[in-house]
Backbone atoms as SQL, in Angstrom:
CREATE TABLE atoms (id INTEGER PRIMARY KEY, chain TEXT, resi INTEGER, resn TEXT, atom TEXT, x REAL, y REAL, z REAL);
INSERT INTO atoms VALUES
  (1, 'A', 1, 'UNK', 'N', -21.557, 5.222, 10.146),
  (2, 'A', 1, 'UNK', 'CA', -21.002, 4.642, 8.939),
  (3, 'A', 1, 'UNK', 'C', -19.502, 4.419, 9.134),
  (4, 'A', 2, 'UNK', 'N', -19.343, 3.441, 8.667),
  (5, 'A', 2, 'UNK', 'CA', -17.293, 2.949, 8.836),
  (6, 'A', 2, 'UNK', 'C', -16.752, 3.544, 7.605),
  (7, 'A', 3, 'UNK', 'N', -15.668, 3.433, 7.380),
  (8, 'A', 3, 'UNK', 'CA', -14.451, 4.282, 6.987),
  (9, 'A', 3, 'UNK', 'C', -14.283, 3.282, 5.587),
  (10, 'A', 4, 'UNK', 'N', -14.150, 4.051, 4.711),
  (11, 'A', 4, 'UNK', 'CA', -14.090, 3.474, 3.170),
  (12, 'A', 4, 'UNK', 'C', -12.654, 3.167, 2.896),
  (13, 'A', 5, 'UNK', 'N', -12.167, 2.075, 2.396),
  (14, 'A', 5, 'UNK', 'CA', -10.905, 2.167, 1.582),
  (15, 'A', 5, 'UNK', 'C', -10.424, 3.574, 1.450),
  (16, 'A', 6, 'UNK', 'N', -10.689, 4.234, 0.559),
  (17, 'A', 6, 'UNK', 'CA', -10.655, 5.954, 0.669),
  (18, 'A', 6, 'UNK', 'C', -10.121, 6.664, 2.087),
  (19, 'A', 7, 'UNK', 'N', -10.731, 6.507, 2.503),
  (20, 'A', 7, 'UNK', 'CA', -10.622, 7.431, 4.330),
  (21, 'A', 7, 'UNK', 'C', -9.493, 6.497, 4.727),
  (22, 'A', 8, 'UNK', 'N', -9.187, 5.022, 4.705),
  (23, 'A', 8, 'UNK', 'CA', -8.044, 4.584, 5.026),
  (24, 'A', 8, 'UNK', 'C', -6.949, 5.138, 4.605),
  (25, 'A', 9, 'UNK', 'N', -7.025, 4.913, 3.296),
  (26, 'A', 9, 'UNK', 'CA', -5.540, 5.840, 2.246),
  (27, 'A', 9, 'UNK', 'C', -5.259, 6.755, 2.352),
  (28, 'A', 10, 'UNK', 'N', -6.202, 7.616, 2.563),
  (29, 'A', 10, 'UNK', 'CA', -6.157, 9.352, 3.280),
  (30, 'A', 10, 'UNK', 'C', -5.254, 8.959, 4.717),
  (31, 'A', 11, 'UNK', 'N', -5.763, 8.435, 5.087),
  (32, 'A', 11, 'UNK', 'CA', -5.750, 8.767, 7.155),
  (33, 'A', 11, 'UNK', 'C', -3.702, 8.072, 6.906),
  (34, 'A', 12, 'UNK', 'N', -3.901, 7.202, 6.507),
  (35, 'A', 12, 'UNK', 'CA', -2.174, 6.578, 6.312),
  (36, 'A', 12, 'UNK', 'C', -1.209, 7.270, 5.440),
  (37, 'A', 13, 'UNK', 'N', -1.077, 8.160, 4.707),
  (38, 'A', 13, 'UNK', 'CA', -0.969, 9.067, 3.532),
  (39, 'A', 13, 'UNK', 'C', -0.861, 10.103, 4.457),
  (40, 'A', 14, 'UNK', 'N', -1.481, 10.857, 5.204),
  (41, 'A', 14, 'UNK', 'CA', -1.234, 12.183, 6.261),
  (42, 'A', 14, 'UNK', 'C', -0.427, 11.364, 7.313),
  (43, 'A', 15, 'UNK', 'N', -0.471, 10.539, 7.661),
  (44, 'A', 15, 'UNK', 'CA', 0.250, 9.960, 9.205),
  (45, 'A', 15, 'UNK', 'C', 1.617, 9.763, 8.538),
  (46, 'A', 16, 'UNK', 'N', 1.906, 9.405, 7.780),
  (47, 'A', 16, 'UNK', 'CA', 3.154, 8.749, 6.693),
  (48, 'A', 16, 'UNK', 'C', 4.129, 10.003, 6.115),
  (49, 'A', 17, 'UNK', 'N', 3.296, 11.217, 6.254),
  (50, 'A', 17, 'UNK', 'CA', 3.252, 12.623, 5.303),
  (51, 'A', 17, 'UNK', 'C', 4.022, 11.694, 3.826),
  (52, 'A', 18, 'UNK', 'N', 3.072, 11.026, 3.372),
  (53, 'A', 18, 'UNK', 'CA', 3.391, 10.755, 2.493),
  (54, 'A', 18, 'UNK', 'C', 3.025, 11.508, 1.022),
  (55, 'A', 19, 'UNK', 'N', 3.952, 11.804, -0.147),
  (56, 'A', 19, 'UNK', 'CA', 3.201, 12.419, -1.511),
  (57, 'A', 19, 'UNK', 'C', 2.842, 11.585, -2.450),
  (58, 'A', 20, 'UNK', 'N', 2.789, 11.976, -3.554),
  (59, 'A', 20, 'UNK', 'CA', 1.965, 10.901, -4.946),
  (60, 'A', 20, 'UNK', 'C', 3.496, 10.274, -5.104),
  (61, 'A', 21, 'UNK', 'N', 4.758, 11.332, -5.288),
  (62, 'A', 21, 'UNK', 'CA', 5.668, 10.259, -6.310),
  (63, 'A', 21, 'UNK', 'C', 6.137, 9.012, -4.706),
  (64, 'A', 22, 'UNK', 'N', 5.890, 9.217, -3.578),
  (65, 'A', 22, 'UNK', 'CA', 6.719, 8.366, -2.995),
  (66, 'A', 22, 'UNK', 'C', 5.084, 7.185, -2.606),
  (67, 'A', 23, 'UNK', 'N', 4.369, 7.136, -2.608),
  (68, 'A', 23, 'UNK', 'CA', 3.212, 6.195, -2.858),
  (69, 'A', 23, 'UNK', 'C', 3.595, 5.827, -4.783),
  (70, 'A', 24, 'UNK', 'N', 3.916, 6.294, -5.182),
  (71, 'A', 24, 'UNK', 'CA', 4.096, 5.611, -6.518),
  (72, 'A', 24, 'UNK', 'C', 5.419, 4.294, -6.097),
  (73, 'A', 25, 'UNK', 'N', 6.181, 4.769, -5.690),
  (74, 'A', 25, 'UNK', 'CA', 7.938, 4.264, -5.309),
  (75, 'A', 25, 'UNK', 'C', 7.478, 2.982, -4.575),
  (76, 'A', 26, 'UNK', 'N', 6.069, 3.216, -3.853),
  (77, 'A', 26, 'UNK', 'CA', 5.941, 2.173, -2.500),
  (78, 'A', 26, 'UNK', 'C', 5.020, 1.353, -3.516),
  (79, 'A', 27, 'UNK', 'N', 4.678, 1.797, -4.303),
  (80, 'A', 27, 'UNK', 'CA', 3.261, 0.268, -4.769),
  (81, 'A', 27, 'UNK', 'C', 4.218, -0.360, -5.595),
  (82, 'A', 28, 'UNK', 'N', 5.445, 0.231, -6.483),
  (83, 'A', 28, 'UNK', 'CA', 6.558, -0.583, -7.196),
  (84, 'A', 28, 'UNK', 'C', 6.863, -1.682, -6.634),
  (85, 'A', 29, 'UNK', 'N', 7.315, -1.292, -4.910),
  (86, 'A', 29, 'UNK', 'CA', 7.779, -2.339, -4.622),
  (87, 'A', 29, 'UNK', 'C', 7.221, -3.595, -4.294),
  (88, 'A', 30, 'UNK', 'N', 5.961, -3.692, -4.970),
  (89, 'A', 30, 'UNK', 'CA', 5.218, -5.036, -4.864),
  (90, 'A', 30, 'UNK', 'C', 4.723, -5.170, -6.486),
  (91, 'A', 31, 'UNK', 'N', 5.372, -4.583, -7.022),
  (92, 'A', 31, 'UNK', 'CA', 4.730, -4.470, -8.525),
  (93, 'A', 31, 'UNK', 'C', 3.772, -4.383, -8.724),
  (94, 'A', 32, 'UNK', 'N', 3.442, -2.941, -8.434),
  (95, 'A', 32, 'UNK', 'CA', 1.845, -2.661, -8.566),
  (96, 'A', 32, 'UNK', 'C', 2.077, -1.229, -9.007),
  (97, 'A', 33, 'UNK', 'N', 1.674, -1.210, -10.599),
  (98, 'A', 33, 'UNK', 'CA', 1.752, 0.078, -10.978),
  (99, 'A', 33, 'UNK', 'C', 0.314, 1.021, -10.755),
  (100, 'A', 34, 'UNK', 'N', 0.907, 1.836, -10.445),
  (101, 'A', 34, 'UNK', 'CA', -0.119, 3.042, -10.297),
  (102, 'A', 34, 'UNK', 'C', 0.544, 4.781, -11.035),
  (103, 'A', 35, 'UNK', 'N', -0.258, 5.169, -11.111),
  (104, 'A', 35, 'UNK', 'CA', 0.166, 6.736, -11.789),
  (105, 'A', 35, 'UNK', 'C', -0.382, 8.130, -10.778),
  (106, 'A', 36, 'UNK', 'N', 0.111, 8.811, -11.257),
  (107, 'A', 36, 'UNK', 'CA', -0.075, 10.003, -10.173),
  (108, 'A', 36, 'UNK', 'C', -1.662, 10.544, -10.184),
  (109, 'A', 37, 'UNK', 'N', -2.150, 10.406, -11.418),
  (110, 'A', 37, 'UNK', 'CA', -3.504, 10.746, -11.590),
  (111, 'A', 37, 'UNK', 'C', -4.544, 9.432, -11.043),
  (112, 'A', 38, 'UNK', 'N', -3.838, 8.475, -11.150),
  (113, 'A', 38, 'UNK', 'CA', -5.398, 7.607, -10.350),
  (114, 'A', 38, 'UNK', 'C', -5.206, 7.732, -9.137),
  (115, 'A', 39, 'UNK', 'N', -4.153, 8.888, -8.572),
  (116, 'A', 39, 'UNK', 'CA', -3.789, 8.540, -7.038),
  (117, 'A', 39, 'UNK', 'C', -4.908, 9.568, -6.750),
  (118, 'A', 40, 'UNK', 'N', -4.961, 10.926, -7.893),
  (119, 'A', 40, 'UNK', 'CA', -5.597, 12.261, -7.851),
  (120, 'A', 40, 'UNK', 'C', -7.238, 11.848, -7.371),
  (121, 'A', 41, 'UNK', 'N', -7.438, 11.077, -7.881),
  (122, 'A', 41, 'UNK', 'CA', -9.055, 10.649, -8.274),
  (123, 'A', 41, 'UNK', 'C', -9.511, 9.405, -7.046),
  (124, 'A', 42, 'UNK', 'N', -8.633, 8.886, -6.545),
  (125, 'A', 42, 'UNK', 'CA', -8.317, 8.323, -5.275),
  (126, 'A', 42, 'UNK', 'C', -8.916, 9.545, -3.784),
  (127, 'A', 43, 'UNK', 'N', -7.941, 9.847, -4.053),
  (128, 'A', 43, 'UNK', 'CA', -7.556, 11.546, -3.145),
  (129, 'A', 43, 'UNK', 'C', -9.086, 12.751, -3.071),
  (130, 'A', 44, 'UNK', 'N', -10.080, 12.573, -3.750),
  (131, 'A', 44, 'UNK', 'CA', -10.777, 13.526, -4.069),
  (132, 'A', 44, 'UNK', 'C', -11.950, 13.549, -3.737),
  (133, 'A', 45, 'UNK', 'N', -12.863, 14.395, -3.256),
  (134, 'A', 45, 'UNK', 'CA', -13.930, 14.376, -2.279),
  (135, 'A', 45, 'UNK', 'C', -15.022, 12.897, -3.038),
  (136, 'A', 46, 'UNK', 'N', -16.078, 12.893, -1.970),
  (137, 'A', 46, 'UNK', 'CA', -16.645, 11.648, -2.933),
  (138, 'A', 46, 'UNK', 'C', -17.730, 12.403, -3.579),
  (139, 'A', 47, 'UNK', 'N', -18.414, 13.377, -3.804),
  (140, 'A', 47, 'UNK', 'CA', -19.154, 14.155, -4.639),
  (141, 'A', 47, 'UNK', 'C', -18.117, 14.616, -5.568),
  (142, 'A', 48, 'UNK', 'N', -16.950, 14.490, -5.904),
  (143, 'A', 48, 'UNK', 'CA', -16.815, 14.894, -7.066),
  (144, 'A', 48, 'UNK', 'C', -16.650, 14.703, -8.706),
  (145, 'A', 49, 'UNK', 'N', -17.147, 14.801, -9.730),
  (146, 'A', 49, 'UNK', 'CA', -17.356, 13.587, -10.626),
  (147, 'A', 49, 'UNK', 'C', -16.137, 13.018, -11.295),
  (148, 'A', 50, 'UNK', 'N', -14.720, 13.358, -10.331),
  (149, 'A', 50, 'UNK', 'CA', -13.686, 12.723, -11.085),
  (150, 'A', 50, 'UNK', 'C', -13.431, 11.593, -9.785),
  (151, 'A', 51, 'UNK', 'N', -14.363, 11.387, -8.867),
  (152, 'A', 51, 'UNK', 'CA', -14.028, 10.359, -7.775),
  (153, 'A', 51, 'UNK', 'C', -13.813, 9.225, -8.234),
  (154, 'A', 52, 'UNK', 'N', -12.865, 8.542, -7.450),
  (155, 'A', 52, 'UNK', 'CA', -13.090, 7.148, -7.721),
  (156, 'A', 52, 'UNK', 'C', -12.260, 6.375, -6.317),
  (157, 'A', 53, 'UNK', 'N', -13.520, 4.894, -6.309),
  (158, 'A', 53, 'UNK', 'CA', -13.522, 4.415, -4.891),
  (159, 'A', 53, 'UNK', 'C', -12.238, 3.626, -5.208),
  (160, 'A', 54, 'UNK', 'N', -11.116, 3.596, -3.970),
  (161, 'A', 54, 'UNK', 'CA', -9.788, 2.564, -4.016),
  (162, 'A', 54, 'UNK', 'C', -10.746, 1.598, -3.409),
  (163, 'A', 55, 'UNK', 'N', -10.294, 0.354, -4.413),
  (164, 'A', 55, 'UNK', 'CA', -10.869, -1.026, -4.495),
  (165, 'A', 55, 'UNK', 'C', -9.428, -1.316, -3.112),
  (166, 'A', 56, 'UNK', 'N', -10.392, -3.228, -2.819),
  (167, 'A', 56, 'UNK', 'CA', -9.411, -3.924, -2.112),
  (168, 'A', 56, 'UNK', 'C', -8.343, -3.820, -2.165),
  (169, 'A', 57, 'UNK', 'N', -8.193, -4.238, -3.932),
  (170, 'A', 57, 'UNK', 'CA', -6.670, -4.954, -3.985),
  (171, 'A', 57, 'UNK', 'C', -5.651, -3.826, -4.443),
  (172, 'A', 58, 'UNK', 'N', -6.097, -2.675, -4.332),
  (173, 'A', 58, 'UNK', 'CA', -5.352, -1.359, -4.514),
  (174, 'A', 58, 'UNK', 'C', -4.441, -1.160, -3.102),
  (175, 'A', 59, 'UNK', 'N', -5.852, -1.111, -2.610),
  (176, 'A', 59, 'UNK', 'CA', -5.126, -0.881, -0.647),
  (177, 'A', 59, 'UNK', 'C', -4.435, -1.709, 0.079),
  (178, 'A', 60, 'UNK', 'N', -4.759, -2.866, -0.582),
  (179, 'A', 60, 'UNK', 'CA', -3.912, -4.032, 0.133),
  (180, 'A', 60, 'UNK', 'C', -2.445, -4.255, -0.520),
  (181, 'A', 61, 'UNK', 'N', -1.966, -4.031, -2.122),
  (182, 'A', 61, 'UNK', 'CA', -0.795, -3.492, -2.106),
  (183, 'A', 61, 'UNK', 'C', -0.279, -2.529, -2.602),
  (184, 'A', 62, 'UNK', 'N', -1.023, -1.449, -1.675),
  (185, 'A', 62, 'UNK', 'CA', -0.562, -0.558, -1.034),
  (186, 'A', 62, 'UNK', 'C', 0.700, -0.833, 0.219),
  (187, 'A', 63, 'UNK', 'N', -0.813, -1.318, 1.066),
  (188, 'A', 63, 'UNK', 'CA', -0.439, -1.779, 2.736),
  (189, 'A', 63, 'UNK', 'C', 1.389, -2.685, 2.715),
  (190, 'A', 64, 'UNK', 'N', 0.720, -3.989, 1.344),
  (191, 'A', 64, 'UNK', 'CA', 2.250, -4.556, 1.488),
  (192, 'A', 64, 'UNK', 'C', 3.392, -4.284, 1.010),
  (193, 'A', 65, 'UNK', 'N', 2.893, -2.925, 0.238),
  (194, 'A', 65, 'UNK', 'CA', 4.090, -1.860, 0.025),
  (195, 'A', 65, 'UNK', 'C', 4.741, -0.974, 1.069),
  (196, 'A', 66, 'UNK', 'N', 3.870, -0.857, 2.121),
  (197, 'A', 66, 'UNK', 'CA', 3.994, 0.456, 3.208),
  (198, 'A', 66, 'UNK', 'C', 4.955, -0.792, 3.876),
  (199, 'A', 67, 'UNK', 'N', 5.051, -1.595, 3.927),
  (200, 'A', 67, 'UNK', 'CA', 5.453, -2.718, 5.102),
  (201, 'A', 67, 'UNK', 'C', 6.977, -2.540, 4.797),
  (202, 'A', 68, 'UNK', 'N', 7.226, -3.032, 2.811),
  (203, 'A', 68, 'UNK', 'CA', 8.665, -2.860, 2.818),
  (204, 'A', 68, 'UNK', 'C', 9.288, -2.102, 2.569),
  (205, 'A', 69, 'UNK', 'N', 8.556, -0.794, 2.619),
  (206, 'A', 69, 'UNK', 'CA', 8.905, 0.515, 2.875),
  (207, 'A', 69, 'UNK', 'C', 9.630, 0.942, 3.940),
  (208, 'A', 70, 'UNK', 'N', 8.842, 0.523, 5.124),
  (209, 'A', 70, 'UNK', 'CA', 8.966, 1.024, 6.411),
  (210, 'A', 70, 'UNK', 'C', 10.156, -0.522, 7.175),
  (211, 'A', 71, 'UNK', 'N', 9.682, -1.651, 6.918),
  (212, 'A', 71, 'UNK', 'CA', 10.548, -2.649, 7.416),
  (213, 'A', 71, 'UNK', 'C', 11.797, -3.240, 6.422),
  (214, 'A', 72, 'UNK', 'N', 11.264, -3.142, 5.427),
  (215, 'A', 72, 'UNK', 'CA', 12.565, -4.210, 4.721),
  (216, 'A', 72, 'UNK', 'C', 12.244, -4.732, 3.773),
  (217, 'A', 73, 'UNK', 'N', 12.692, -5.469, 2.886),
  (218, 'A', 73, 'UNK', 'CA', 11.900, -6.456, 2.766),
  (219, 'A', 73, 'UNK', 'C', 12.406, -8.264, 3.371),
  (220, 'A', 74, 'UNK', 'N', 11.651, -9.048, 3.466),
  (221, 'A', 74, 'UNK', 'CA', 11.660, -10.434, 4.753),
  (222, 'A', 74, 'UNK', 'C', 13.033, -10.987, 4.062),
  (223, 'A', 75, 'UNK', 'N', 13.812, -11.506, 5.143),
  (224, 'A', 75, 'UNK', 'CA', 14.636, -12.410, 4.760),
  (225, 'A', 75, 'UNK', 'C', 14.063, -13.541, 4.632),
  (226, 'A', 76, 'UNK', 'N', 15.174, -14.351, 3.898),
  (227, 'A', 76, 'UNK', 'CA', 14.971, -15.620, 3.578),
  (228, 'A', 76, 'UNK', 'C', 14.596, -16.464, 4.300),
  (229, 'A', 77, 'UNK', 'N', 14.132, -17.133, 4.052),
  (230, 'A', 77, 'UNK', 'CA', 13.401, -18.321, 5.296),
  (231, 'A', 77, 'UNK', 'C', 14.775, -19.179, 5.564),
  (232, 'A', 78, 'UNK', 'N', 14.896, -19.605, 6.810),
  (233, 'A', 78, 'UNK', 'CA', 16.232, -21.267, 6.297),
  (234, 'A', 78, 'UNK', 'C', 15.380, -22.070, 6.780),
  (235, 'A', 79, 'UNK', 'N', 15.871, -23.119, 5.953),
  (236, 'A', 79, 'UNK', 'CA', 15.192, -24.533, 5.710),
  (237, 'A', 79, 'UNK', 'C', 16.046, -24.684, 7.179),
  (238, 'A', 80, 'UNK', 'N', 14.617, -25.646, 7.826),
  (239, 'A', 80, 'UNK', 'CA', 15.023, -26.530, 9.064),
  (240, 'A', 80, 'UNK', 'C', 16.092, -27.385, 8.842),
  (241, 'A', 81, 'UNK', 'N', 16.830, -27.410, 9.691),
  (242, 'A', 81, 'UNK', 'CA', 18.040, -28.431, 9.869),
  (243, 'A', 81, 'UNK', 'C', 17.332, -30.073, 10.323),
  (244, 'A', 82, 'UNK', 'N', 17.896, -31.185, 9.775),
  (245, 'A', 82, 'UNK', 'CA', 17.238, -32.285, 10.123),
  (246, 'A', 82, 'UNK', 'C', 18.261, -32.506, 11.264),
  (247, 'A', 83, 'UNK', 'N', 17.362, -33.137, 12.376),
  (248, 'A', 83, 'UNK', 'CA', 18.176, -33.599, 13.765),
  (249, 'A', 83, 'UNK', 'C', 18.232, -35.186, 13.335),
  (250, 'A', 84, 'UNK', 'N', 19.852, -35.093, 13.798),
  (251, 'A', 84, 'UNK', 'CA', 19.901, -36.465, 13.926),
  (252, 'A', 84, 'UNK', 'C', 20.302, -37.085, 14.904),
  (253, 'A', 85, 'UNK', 'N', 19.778, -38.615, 15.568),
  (254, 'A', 85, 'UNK', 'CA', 19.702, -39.042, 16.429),
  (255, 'A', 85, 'UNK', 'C', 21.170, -39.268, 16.724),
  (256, 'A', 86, 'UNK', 'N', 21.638, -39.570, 18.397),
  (257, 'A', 86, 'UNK', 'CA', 22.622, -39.388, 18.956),
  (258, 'A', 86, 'UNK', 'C', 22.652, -40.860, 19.575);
């Protein structure tokens, strides 16, 4: 069997030694509110009846929270310069 959303967030969360308030700090920065208790119920065996499965779009900004966490966030693009003929 492959690895659930769940077991991802776990496995990145211990590698990160990350806690609830600084996973709270990191989903902000994509504006994605979360609270310390859905992190709890996230976090919690899957037999237990306060489980609950992290959907896609939880983990994913998550992930593009961990990015400008850890990198930055992207600079600005610059607009191509037009070449002009010589």
């Amino acid at each position: 069997m492959g690895l659930t959303n769940n077991d991802i967030f776990k496995k990145l969360r211990v590698a990160h030694k990350l806690r609830d308030d600084d996973i709270v700090k990191i989903c902000a920065l994509v504006d994605f509110k979360v609270t310390k208790s859905e992190l709890g119920a996230i976090f919690r065996k899957e037999d237990h009846p306060k489980y609950v499965e992290c959907g896609d779009q939880f983990l994913r900004n998550f992930l593009n929270g961990l990015i400008i966490h850890l990198r930055g966030p992207m600079p600005p693009k610059k607009e191509k310069q037009e070449k002009t003929p010589q």
